[in-house]
VEXGUDO-335309 format. One record per atom (N, C-alpha, C): residue number from 0; atom name; y, z, x. Coordinates in steps of 0.001 Angstrom, whole numbers. Example, Ala and Ser with C-alpha at 12.3 -4.5 7.8 and 13.67 -1.06 7.14 Angstrom:
# residues 2
<node 0; N; <-5690; 7800; 13190>>
<node 0; CA; <-4500; 7800; 12300>>
<node 0; C; <-3300; 7800; 13200>>
<node 1; N; <-2250; 7080; 12850>>
<node 1; CA; <-1060; 7140; 13670>>
<node 1; C; <30; 7870; 12900>>
END
This chain:
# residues 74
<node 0; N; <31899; -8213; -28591>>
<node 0; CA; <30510; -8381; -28204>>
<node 0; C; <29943; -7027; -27784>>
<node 1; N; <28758; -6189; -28267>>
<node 1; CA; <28515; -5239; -28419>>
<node 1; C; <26947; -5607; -27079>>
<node 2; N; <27203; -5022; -25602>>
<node 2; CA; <26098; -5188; -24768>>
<node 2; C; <25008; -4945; -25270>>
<node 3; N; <24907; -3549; -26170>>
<node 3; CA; <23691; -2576; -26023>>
<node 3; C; <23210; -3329; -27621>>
<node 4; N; <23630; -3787; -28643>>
<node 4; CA; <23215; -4815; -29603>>
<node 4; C; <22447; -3407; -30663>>
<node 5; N; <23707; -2115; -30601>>
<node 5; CA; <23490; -943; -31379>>
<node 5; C; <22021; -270; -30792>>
<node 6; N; <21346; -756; -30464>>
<node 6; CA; <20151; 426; -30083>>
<node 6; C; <20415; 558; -28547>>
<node 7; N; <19900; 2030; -27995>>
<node 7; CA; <19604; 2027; -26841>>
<node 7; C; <18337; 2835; -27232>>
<node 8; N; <17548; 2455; -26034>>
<node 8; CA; <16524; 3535; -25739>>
<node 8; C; <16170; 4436; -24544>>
<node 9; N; <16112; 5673; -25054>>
<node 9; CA; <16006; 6019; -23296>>
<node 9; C; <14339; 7197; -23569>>
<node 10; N; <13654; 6869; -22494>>
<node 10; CA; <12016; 7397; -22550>>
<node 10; C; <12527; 7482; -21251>>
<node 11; N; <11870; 9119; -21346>>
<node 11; CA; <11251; 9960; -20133>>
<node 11; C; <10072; 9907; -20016>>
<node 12; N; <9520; 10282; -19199>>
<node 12; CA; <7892; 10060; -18803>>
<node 12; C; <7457; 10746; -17441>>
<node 13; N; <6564; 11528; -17503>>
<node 13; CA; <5760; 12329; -16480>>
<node 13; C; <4501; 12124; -16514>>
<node 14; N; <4007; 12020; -15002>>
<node 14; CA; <2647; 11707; -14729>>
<node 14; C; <1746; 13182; -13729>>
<node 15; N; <857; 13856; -14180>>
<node 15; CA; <436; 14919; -13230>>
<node 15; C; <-767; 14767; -12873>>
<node 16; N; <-761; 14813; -11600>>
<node 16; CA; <-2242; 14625; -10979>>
<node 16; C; <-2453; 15919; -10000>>
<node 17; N; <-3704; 16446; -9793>>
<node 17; CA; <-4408; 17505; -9116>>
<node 17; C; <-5839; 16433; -8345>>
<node 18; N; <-5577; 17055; -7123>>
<node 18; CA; <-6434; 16667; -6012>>
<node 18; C; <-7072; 17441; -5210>>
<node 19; N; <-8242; 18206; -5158>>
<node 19; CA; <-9003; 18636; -4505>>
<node 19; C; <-8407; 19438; -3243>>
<node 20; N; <-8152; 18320; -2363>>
<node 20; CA; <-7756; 18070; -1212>>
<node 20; C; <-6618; 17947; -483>>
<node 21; N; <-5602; 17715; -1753>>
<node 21; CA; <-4695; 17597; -1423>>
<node 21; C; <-3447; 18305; -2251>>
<node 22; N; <-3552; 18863; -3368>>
<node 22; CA; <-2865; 19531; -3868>>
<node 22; C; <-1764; 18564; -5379>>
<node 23; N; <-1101; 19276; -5683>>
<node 23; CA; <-698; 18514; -7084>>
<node 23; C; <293; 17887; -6802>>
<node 24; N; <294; 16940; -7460>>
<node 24; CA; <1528; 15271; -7623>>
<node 24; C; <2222; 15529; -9394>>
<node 25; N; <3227; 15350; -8637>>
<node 25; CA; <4122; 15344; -10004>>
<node 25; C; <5175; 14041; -9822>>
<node 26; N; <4873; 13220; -11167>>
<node 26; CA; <5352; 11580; -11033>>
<node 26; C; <6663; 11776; -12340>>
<node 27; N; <7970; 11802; -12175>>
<node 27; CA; <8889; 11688; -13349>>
<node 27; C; <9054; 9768; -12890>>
<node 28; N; <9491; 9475; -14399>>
<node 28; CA; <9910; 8222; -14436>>
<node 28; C; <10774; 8414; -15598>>
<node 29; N; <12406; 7346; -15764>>
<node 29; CA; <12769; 7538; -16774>>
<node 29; C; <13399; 5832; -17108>>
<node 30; N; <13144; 5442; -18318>>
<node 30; CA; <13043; 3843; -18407>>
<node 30; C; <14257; 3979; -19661>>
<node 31; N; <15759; 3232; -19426>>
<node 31; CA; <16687; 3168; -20263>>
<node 31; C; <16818; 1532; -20869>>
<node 32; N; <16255; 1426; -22468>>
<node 32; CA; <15801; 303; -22739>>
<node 32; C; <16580; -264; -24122>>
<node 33; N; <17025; -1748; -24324>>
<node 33; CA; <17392; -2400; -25285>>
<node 33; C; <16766; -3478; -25339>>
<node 34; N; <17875; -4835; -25523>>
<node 34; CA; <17098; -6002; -25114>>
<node 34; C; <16509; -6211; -24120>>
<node 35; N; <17308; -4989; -22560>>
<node 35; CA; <17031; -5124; -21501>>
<node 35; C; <16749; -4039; -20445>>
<node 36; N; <16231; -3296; -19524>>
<node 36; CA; <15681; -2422; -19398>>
<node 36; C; <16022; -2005; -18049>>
<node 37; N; <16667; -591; -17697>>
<node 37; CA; <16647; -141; -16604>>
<node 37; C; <15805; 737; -16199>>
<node 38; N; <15193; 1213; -14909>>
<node 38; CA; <13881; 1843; -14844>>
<node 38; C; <14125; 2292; -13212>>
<node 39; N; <13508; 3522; -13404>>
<node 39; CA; <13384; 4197; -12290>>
<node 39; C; <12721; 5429; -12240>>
<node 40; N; <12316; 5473; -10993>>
<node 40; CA; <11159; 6733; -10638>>
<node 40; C; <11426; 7497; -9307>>
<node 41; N; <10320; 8447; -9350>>
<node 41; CA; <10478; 9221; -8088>>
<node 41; C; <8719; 9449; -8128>>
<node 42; N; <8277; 8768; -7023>>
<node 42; CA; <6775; 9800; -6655>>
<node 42; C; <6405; 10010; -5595>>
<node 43; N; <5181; 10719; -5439>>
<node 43; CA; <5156; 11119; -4615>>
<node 43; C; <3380; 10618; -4330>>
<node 44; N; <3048; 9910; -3406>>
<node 44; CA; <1558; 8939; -3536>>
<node 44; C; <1232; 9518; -2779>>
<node 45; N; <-514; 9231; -2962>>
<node 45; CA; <-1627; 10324; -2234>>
<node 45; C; <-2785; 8736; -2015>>
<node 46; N; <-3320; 8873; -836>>
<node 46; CA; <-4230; 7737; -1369>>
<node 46; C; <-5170; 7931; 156>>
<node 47; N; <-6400; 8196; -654>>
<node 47; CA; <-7841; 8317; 163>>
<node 47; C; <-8189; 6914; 806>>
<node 48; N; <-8706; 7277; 1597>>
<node 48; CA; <-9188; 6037; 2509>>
<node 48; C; <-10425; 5486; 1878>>
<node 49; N; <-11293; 4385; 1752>>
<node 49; CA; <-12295; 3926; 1208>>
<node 49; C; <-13580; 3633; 2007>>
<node 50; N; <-14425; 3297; 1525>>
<node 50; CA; <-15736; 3596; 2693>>
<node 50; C; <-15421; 2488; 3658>>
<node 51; N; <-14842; 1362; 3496>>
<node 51; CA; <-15042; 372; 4645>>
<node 51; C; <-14309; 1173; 5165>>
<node 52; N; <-12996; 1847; 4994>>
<node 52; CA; <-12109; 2230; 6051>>
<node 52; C; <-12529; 3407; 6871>>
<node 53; N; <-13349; 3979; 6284>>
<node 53; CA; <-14012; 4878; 7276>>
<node 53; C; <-15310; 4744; 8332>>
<node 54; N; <-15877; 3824; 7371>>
<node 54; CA; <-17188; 3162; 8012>>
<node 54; C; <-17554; 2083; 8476>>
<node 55; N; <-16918; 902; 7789>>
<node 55; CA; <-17667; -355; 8121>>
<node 55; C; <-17273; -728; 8924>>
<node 56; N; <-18395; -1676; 9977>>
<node 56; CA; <-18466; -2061; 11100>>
<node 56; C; <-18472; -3739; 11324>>
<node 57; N; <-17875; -4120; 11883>>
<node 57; CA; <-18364; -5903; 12049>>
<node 57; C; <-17669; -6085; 13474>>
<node 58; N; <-17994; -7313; 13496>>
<node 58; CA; <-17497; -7834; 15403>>
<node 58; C; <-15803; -7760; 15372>>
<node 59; N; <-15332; -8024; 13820>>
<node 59; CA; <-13430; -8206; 14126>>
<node 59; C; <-12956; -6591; 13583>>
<node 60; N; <-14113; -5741; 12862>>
<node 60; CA; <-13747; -4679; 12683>>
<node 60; C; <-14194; -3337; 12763>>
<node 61; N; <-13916; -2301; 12963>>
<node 61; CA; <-14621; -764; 13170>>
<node 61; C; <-14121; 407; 11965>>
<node 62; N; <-15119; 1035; 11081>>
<node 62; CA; <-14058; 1995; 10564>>
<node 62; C; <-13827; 2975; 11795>>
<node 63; N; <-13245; 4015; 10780>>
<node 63; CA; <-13016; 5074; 11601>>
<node 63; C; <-12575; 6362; 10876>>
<node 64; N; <-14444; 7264; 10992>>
<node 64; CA; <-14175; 9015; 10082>>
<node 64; C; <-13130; 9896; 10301>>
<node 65; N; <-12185; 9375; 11574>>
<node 65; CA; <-11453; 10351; 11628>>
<node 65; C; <-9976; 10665; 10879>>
<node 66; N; <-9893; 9224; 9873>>
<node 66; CA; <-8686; 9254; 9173>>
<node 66; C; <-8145; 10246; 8434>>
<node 67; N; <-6982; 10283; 8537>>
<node 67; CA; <-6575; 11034; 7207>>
<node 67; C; <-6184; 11129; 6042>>
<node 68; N; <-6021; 11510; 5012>>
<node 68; CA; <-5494; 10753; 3778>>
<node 68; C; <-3716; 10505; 3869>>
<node 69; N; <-3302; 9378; 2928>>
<node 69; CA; <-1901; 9274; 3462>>
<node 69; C; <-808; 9590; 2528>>
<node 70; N; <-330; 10401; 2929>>
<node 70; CA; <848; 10890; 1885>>
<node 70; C; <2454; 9913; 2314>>
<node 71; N; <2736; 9645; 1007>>
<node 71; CA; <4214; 8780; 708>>
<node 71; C; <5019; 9534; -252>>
<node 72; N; <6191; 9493; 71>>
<node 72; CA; <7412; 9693; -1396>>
<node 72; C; <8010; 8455; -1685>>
<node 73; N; <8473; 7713; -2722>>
<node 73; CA; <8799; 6700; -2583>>
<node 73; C; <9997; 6855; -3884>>
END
């Protein structure tokens, strides 16, 4: 019984992003694929706050300008 059923596939993949503000993101991913697929990554996330989160106001909530943007590696 042959697992890989003669094919494998293996795809690399890079993602590049530039941010103003925050400087450049570099995303590798590499996905090892047949009938069935192993997958994995490394990045590194950037993510701006949105106007409610800075601004909007209601009785259960307050924004707030002083946030910062939030950096993750994951």
């Amino acid at each position: 019984m042959n697992i890989f059923y003669k094919t494998i596939i293996i795809t690399p993949d890079i993602s590049w992003a530039k941010y103003s503000n925050a400087g450049y993101f570099f995303y590798p991913d590499l996905t090892i694929g047949g009938p069935h697929k192993i997958y994995g990554n490394r990045s590194k996330v950037y993510r701006v706050h949105t106007f409610a989160d800075l601004y909007y106001s209601s009785i259960t909530e307050q924004g707030n300008e002083n946030l910062q943007p939030e950096n993750a590696i994951s």
